[in-house]
C-alpha positions, 0 to 999 in steps of 0.5 A: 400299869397298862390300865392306868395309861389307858384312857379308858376299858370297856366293862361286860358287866357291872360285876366287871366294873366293880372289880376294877373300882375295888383295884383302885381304877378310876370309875370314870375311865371304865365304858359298860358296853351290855351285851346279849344273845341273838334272839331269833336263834334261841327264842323257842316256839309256844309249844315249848314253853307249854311243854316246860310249864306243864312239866313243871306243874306237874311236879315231875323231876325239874330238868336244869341245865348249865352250858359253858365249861366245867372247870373249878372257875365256873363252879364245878364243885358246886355244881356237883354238890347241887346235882348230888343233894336235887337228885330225887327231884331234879335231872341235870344236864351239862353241855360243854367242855370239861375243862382238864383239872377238873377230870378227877373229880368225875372219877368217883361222881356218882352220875347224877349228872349227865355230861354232853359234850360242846355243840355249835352253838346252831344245836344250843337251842335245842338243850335250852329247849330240852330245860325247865331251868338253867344254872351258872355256878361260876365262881366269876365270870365278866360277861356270860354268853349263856345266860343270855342265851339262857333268859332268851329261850325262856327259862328262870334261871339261878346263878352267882352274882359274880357274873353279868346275872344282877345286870339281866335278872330281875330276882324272884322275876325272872330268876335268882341270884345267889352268892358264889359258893353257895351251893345250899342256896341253890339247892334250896330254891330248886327244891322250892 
């Protein structure tokens, strides 16, 4: 009712802006308002990208990254599955939260993944520093910080097209997007 009475709703993402066209609302009365991330914090120095690029080129383990919270929304079952299947040729990495419905599933996980938990954000670079590659298997997701962040410092990056990812990669460009519980799709391009 609300969004009918407004003259108009601000939009993070074409994502967004479709999901409120499928519920019926006017597509005139939605403002996209792109957002993106302080490139100066997160623009890492030459050295990095030539570590990262000669990491890769080496063929050693691909050191993929996801920040953010990990609950059922943002794709952590997903992400579990990935990290499971890429474990011979991948390392991961998560910083941030654990969001509290999804503590059980860490009980049993056989740890190829590594859990850090939040940074400010004046530490972030650092981890995006550390990465070959960042990955966001959310399941939706208006606008994500991260991956702005993520495409600053550099790094391809693989994520769901459920997010703001369609509006900032360019696919097989700059990264990948993939469909939401797909996790074989990821797995698959890591592996490449």
């Amino acid at each position: 009712k609300e969004y009918d009475l407004a003259d108009g709703i601000v939009v993070l993402s074409s994502f967004a802006r479709q999901s409120f066209i499928d519920r019926g609302i006017s597509a005139q009365k939605l403002y996209p308002l792109p957002l993106g991330a302080e490139l100066k914090r997160f623009v890492p120095e030459r050295q990095i990208i030539e570590k990262r690029c000669s990491r890769i080129l080496s063929g050693k383990f691909l050191r993929v990254l996801m920040t953010g919270t990990f609950s059922y929304q943002k794709g952590a079952l997903d992400l579990l599955k990935i990290a499971s299947l890429c474990k011979a040729c991948c390392e991961f990495r998560f910083v941030g939260d654990i969001d509290e419905e999804t503590k059980d599933l860490l009980k049993n996980y056989n740890h190829s993944l590594e859990f850090i938990p939040r940074q400010p954000e004046f530490r972030l670079p650092d981890f995006y520093a550390w990465a070959d590659i960042f990955i966001f298997t959310t399941l939706e997701d208006d606008y994500s910080v991260v991956l702005a962040q993520a495409q600053a410092s550099g790094l391809p990056i693989l994520a769901t097209e459920s997010s703001s990812a369609p509006d900032l990669i360019r696919n097989n460009n700059v990264g990948w997007v993939f469909p939401i519980q797909n996790p074989e799709a990821f797995v698959d391009q890591l592996r490449w």
